[in-house]
RORO-769980 format. One record per residue (C-alpha): residue number from 1; x, y, z. Coordinates in steps of 0.5 Angstrom, whole numbers. Layout:
N
<node resi="NUM" u="X" v="Y" w="Z"/>
...
END
This chain:
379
<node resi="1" u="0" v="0" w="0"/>
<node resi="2" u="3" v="7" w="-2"/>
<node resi="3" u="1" v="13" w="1"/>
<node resi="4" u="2" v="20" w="-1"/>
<node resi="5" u="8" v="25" w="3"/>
<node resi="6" u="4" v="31" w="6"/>
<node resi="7" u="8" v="37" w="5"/>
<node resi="8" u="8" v="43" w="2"/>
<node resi="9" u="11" v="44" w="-5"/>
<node resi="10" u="13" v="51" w="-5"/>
<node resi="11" u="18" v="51" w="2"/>
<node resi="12" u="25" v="49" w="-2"/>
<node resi="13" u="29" v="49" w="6"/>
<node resi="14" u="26" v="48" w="12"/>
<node resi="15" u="27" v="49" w="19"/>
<node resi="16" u="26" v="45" w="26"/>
<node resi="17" u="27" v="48" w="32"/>
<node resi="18" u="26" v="46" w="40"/>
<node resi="19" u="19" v="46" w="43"/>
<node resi="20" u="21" v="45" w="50"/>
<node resi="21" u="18" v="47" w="56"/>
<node resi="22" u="24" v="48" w="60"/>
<node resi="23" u="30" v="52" w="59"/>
<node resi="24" u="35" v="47" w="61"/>
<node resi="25" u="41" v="44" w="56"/>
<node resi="26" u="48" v="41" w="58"/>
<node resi="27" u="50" v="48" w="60"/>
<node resi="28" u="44" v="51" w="64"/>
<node resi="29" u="41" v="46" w="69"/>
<node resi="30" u="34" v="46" w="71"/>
<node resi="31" u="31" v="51" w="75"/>
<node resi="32" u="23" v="50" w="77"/>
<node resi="33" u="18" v="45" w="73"/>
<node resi="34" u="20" v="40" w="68"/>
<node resi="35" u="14" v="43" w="64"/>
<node resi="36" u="13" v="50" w="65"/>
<node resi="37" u="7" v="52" w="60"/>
<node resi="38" u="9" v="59" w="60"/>
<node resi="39" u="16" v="57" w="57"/>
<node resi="40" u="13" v="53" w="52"/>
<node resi="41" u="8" v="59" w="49"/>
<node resi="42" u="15" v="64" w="48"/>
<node resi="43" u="20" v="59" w="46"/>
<node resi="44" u="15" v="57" w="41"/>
<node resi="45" u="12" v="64" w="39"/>
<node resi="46" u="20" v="66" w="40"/>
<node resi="47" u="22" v="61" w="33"/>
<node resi="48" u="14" v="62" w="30"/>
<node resi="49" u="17" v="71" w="29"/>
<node resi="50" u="24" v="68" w="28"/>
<node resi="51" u="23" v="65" w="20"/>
<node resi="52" u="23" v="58" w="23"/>
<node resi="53" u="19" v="53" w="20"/>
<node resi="54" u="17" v="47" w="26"/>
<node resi="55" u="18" v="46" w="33"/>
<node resi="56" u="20" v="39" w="36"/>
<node resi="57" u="16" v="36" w="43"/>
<node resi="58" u="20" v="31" w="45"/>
<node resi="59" u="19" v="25" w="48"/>
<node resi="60" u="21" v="22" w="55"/>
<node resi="61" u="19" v="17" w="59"/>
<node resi="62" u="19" v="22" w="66"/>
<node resi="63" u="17" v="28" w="62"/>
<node resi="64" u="10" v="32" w="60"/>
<node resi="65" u="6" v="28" w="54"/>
<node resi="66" u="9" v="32" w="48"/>
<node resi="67" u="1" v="31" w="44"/>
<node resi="68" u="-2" v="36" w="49"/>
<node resi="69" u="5" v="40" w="50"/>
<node resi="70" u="3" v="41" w="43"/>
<node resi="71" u="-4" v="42" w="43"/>
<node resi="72" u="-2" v="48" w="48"/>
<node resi="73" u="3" v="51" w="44"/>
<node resi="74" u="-2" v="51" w="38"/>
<node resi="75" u="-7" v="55" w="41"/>
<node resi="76" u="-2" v="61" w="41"/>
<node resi="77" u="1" v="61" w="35"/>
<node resi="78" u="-1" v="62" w="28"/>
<node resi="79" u="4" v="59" w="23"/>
<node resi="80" u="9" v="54" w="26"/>
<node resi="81" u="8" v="46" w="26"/>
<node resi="82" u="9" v="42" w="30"/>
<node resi="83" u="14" v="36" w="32"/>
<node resi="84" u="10" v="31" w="36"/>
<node resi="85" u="15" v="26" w="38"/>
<node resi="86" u="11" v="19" w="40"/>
<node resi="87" u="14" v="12" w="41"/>
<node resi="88" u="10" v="6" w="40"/>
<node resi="89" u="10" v="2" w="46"/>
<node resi="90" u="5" v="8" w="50"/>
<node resi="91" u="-1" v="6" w="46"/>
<node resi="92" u="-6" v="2" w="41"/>
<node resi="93" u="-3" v="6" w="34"/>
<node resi="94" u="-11" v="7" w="33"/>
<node resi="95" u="-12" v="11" w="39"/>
<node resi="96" u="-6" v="15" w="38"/>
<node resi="97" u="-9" v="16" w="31"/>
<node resi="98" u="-15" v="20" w="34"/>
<node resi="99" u="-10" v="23" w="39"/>
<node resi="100" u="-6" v="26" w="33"/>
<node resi="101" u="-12" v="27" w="28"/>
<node resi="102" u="-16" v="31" w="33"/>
<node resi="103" u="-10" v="35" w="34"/>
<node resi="104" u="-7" v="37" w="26"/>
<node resi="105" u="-15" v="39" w="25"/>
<node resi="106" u="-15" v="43" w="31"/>
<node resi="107" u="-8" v="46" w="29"/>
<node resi="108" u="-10" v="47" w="21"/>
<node resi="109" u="-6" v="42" w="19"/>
<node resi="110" u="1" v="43" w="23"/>
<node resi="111" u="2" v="37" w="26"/>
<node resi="112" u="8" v="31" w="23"/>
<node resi="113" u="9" v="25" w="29"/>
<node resi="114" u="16" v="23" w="30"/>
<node resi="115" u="16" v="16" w="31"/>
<node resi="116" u="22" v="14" w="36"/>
<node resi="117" u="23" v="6" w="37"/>
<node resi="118" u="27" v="6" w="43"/>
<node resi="119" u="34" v="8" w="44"/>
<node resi="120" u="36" v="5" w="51"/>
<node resi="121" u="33" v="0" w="53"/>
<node resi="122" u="32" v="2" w="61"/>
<node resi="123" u="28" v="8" w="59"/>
<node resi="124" u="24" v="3" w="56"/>
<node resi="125" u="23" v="-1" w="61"/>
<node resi="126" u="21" v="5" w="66"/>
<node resi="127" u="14" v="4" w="62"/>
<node resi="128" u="13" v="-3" w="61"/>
<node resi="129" u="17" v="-4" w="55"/>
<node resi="130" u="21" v="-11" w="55"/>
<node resi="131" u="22" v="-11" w="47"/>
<node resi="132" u="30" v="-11" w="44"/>
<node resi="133" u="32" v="-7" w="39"/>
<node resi="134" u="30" v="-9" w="33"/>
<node resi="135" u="24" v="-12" w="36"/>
<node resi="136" u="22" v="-5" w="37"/>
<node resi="137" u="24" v="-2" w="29"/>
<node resi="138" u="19" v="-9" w="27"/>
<node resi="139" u="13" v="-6" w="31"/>
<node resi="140" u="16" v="1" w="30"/>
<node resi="141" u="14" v="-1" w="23"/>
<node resi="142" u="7" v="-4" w="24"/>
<node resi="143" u="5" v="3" w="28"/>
<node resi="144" u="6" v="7" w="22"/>
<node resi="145" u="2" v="2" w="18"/>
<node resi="146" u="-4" v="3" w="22"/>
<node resi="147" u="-3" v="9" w="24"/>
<node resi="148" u="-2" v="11" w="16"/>
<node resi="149" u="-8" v="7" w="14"/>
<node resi="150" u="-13" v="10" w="20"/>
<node resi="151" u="-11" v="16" w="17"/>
<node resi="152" u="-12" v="16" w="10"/>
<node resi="153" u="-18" v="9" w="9"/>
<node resi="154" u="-25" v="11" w="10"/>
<node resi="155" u="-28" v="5" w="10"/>
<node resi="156" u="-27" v="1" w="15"/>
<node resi="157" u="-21" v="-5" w="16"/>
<node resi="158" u="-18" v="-10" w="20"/>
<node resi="159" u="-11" v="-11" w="21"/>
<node resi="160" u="-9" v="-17" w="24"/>
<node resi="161" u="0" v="-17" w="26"/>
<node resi="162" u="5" v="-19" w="31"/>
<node resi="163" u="3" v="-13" w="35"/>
<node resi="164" u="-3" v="-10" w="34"/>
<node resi="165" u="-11" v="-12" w="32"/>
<node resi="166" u="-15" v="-8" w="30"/>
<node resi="167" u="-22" v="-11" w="27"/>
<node resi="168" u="-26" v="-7" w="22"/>
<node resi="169" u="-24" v="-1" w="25"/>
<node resi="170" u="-26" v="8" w="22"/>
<node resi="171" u="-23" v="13" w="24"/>
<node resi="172" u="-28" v="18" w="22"/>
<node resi="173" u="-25" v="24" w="25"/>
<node resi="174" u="-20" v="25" w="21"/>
<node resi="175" u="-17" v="30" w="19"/>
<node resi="176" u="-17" v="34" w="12"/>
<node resi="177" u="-10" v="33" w="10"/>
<node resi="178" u="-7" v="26" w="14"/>
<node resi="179" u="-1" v="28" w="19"/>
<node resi="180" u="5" v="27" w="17"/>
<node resi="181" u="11" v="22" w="19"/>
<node resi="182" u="18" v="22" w="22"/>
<node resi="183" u="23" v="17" w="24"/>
<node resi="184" u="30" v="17" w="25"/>
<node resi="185" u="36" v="13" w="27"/>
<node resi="186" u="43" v="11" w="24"/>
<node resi="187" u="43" v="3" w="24"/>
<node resi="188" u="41" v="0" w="18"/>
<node resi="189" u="35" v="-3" w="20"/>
<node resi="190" u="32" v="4" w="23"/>
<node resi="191" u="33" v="6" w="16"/>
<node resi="192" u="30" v="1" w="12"/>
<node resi="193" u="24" v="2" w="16"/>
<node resi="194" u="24" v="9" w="15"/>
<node resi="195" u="24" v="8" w="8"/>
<node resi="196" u="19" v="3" w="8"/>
<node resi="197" u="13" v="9" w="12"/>
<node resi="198" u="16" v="15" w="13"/>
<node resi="199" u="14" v="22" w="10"/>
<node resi="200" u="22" v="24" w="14"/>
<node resi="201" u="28" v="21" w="15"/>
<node resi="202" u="31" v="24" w="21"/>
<node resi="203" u="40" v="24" w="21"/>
<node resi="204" u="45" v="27" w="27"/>
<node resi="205" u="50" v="30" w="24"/>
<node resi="206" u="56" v="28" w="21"/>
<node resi="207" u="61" v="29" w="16"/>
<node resi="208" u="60" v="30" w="9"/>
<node resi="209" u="62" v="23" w="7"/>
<node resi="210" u="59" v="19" w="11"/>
<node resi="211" u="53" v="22" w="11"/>
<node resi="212" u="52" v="21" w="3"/>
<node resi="213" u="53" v="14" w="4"/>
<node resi="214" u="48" v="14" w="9"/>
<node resi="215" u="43" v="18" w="5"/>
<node resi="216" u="45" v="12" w="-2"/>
<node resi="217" u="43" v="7" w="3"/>
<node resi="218" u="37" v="10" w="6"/>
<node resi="219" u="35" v="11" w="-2"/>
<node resi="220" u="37" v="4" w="-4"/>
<node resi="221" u="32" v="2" w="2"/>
<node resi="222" u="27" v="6" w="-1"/>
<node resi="223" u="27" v="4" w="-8"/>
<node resi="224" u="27" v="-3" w="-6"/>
<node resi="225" u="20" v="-2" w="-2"/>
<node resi="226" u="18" v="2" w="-9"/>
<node resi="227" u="16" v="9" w="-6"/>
<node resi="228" u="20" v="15" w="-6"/>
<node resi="229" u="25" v="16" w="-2"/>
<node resi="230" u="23" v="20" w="5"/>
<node resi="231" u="25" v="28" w="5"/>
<node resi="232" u="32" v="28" w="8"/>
<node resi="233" u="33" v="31" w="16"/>
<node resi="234" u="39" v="33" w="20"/>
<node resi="235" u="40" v="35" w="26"/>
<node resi="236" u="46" v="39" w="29"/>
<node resi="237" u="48" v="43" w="35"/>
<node resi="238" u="49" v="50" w="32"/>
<node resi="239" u="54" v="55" w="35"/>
<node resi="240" u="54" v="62" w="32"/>
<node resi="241" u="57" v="69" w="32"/>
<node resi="242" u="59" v="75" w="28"/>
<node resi="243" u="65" v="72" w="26"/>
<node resi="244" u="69" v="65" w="26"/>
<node resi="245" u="73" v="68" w="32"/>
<node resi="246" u="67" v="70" w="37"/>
<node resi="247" u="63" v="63" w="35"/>
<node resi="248" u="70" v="59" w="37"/>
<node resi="249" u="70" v="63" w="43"/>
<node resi="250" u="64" v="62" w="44"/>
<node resi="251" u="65" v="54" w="43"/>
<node resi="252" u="70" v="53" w="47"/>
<node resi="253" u="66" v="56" w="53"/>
<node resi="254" u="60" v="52" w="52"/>
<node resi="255" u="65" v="47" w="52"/>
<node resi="256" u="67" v="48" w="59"/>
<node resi="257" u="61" v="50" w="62"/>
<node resi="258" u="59" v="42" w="59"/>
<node resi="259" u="65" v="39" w="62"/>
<node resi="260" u="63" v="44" w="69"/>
<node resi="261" u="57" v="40" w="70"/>
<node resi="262" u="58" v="34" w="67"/>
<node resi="263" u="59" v="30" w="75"/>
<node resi="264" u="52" v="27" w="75"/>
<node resi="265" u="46" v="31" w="78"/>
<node resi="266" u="40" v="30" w="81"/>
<node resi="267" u="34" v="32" w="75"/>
<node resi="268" u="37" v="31" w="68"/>
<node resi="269" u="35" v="34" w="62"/>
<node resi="270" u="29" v="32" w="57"/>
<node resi="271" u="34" v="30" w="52"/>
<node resi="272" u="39" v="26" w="57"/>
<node resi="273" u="37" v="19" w="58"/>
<node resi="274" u="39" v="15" w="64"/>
<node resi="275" u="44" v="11" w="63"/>
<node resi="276" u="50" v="7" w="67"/>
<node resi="277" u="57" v="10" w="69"/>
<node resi="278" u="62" v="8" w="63"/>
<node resi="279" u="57" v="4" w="59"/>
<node resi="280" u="56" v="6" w="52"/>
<node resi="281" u="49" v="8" w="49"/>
<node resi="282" u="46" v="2" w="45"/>
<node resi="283" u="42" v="6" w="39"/>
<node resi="284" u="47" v="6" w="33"/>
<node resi="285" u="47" v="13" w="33"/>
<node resi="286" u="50" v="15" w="39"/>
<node resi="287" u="55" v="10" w="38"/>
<node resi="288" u="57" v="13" w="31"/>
<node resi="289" u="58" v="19" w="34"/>
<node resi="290" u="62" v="17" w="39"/>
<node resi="291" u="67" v="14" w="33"/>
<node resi="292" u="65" v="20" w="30"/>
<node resi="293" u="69" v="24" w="37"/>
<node resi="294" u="75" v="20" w="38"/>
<node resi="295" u="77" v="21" w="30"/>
<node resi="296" u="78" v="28" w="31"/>
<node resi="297" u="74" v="35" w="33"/>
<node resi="298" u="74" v="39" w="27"/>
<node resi="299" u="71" v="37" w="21"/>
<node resi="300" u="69" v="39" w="13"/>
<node resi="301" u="68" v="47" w="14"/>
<node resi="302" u="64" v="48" w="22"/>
<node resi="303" u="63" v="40" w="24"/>
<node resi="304" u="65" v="40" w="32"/>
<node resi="305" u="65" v="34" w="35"/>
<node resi="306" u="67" v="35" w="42"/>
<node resi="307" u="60" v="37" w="44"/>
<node resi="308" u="57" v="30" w="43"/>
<node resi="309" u="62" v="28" w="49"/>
<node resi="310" u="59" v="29" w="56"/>
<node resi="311" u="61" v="25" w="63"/>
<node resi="312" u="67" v="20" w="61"/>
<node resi="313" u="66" v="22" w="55"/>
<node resi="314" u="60" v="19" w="53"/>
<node resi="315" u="56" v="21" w="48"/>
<node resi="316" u="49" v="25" w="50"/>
<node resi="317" u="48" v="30" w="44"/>
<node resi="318" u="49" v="32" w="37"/>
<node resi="319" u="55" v="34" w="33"/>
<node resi="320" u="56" v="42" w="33"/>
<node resi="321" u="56" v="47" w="27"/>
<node resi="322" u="61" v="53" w="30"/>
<node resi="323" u="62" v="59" w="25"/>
<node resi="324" u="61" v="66" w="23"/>
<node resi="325" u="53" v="66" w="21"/>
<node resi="326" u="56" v="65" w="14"/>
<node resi="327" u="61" v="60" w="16"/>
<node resi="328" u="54" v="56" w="19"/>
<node resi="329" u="50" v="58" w="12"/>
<node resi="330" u="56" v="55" w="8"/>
<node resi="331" u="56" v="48" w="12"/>
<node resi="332" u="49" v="48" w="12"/>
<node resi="333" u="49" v="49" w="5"/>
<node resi="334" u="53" v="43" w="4"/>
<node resi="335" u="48" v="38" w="7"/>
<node resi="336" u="43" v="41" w="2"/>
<node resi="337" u="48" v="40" w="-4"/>
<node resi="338" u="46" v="33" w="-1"/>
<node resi="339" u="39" v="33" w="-2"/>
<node resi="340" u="37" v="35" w="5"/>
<node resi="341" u="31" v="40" w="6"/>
<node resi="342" u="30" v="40" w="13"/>
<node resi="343" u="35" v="42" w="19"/>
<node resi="344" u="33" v="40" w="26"/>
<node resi="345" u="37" v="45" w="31"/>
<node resi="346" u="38" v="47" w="37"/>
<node resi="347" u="43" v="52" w="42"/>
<node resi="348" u="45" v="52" w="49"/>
<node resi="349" u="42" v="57" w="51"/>
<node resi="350" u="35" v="55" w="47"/>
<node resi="351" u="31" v="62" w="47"/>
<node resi="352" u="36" v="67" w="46"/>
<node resi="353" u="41" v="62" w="40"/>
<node resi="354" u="33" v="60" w="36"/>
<node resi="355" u="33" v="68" w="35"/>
<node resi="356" u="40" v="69" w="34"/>
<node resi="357" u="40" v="64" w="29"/>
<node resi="358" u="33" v="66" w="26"/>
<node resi="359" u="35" v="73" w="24"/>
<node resi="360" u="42" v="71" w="22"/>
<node resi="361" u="43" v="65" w="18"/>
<node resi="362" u="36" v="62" w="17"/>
<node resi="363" u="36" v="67" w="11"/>
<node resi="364" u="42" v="66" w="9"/>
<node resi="365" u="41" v="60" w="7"/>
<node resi="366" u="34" v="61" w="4"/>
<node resi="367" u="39" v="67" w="0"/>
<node resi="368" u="44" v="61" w="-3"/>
<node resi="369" u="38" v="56" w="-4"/>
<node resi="370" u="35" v="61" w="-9"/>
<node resi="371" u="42" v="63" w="-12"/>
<node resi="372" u="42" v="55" w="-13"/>
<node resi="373" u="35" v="54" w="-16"/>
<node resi="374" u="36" v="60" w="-21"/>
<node resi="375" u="31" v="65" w="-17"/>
<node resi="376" u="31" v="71" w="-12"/>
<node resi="377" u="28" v="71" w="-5"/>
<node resi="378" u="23" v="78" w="-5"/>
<node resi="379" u="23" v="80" w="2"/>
END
């Protein structure tokens, strides 16, 4: 079965930021609510008046439920989508497809689901989930078929698999125009799954090279499924200045305000999970990642790999971009030379980096993304 990719034609590069609802990063740590709505409607009003295109709401098993954080941040905005992160093993795919429907309509059409299948097993386990990896992608897989055909079927079906049941079942309250989906990851399975159900493949940021390849393998998988191949995402932790010299300065303190807090805290970030001492993560990307470090810091035009490195080293975040605003446009505009139209960023000091970056590099890139269509951007 096929479905159609719900996105706009006319946006040729798009931006997503953080919907989060704490201020809290590898540098800042938490002070006050873990969500704090407030924080919520300005950090998403923040990116809507900024040039950004979505907002992520992450997902954690001790945090809020990104669907209704959404649904908040929806009632005080006009034009931003929303990223809803969901992981399967939390509900029925036929009562996340209401969920999900209910809000796209009453968001105007702005919602695409991020689909995550699980990357550390004990996060898992805190809500019940016993899978191992793979098992969670195959169910992963299942999810999305579901969900993809509530959304689209309007006559009533029955889906019998290894996970899920559904007898003659309608969803009559669609939304007008389906949600959207996302996944991610960088194992071969994730994108061979990713291929086969999502609108959006999701990619952490490494160097030029090995992203190519994995975006040729990721296309490979596509093909084989027969549907086009997923539009290309990647996410980065970009540190920007007016000039190439302030943004290293400024790279090299978030590096020891990182290394500052890295002694274990009592309440961690959304975006940190709980992991043992000395043990390395178990999903793919993280491991790339931790290759990634220990082969040198800098890489291609502004990729920097120390930020990937918290407590002993191992890997809790994304890969940095570091440069003047036109150093971090030029790097960006390397990744769209490879197909990639969206860019999943975030800074470490969320509010005030989303407008920095907004103002200043945001267009740029659309500027060198017209030069290399041939058009011109009107103000």
């Amino acid at each position: 079965m096929a479905w159609t990719a719900c996105w706009p034609s006319d946006v040729a590069v798009e931006f997503l930021g953080a919907g989060y609802g704490n201020p809290s990063t590898e540098t800042t740590p938490l002070v006050g609510p873990v969500w704090d709505p407030g924080y919520t409607r300005e950090i998403v009003r923040a990116h809507e008046a900024s040039g950004w295109d979505h907002v992520l709401f992450p997902y954690a098993s001790d945090g809020p439920d990104p669907a209704q954080a959404a649904a908040w941040a929806a009632a005080h905005t006009d034009r931003i989508r929303l990223r809803v992160a969901h992981r399967p093993n939390v509900s029925a795919p036929t009562f996340a497809a209401k969920t999900f429907a209910t809000l796209d309509t009453a968001s105007g059409g702005r919602v695409t689901v991020h689909l995550i299948a699980g990357g550390l097993t004990s996060d898992q386990r805190a809500e019940g989930d016993d899978l191992d990896k793979d098992a969670r992608y195959d169910r992963l897989a299942e999810y999305a078929i579901v969900l993809l055909q509530s959304w689209t079927s309007s006559r009533p079906f029955t889906h019998v698999g290894p996970y899920y049941r559904a007898q003659e079942f309608v969803l009559r309250a669609r939304s007008p125009a389906r949600p959207g989906l996302s996944a991610g990851g960088a194992s071969r399975r994730a994108l061979e799954v990713g291929a086969r159900v999502a609108d959006v493949f999701a990619f952490f940021g490494e160097p030029l090279a090995a992203t190519a390849a994995q975006v040729q393998l990721l296309r490979s998988f596509a093909a084989a499924a027969d549907r086009p191949s997923p539009r290309l995402q990647i996410a980065f932790r970009p540190i920007v200045a007016p000039t190439d010299e302030e943004a290293w300065a400024k790279a090299r303190a978030i590096r020891a305000r990182i290394d500052e807090l890295a002694a274990p805290r009592a309440v961690r970030t959304l975006t940190e999970a709980p992991r043992e001492p000395g043990k390395l993560p178990e999903n793919t990307a993280n491991l790339r990642l931790a290759e990634l470090a220990a082969s040198g810091e800098r890489h291609d035009r502004a990729l920097w790999t120390p930020t990937v490195a918290g407590a002993g080293g191992l890997p809790t975040s994304a890969t940095a971009l570091v440069g003047s605003y036109r150093t971090v446009a030029d790097a960006l505009l390397d990744y769209v030379d490879l197909g990639f139209e969206i860019f999943g960023l975030r800074g470490y000091d969320l509010l005030a980096d989303a407008v920095e970056f907004g103002e200043n590099v945001i267009p740029l890139v659309h500027a060198g993304v017209a030069a290399r269509a041939g058009t011109t951007l009107t103000p």
